[in-house]
C-alpha positions as CSV (number, residue, x, y, z in Angstrom):
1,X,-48.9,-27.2,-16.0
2,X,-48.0,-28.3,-12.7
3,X,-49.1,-31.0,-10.6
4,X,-51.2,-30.5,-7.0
5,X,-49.5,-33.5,-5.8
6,X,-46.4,-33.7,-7.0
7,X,-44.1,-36.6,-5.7
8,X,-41.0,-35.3,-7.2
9,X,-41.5,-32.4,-5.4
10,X,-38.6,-31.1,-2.4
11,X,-41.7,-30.9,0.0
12,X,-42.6,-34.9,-0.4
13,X,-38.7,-35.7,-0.3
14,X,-39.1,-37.1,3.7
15,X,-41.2,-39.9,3.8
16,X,-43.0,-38.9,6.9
17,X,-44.6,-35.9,5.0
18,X,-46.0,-38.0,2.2
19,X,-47.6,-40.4,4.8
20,X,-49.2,-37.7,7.1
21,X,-50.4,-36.2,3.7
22,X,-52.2,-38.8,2.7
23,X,-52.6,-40.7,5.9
24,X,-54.4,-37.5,8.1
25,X,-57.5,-37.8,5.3
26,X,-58.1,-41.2,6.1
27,X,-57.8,-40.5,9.9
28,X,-60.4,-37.2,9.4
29,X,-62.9,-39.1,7.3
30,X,-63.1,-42.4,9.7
31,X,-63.5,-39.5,11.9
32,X,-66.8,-37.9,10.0
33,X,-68.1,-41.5,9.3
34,X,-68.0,-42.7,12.7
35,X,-70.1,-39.1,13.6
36,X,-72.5,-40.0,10.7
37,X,-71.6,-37.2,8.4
38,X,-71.2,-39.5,5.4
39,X,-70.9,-36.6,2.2
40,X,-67.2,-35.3,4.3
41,X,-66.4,-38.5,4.9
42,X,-66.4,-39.3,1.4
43,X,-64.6,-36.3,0.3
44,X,-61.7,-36.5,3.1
45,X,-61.8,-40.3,1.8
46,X,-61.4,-39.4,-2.0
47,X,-58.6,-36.8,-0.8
48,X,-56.7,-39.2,1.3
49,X,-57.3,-42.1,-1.5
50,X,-55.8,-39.7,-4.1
51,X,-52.8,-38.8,-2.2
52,X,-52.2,-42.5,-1.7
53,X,-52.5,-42.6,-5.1
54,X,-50.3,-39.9,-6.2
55,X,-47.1,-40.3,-3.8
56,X,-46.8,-44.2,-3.2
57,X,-48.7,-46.2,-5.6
58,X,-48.4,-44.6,-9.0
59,X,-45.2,-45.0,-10.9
């Protein structure tokens, strides 16, 4: 089975496209907490946490 988020993969070789990927998240759900729509915020936050996760700080 393949991975969603795949580091290995040809799309993540530039490292400007594995930084928007997980940066933009982070931007979007600052965005819906500073509107006050906590329950996105959270989920754009646990998106743009996982990328983090998968691309730059796993090994």
């Amino acid at each position: 089975m393949t991975k969603f988020l795949d580091r290995d993969h040809p799309v993540f070789a530039k490292m400007w496209v594995r930084v928007a990927t997980a940066g933009l998240p982070l931007v979007w759900a600052a965005v819906e907490f500073w509107f006050n729509s906590p329950g996105w915020g959270l989920m754009f936050l646990a998106a743009g946490l996982w990328a983090l996760w998968e691309l730059f700080l796993r090994r």
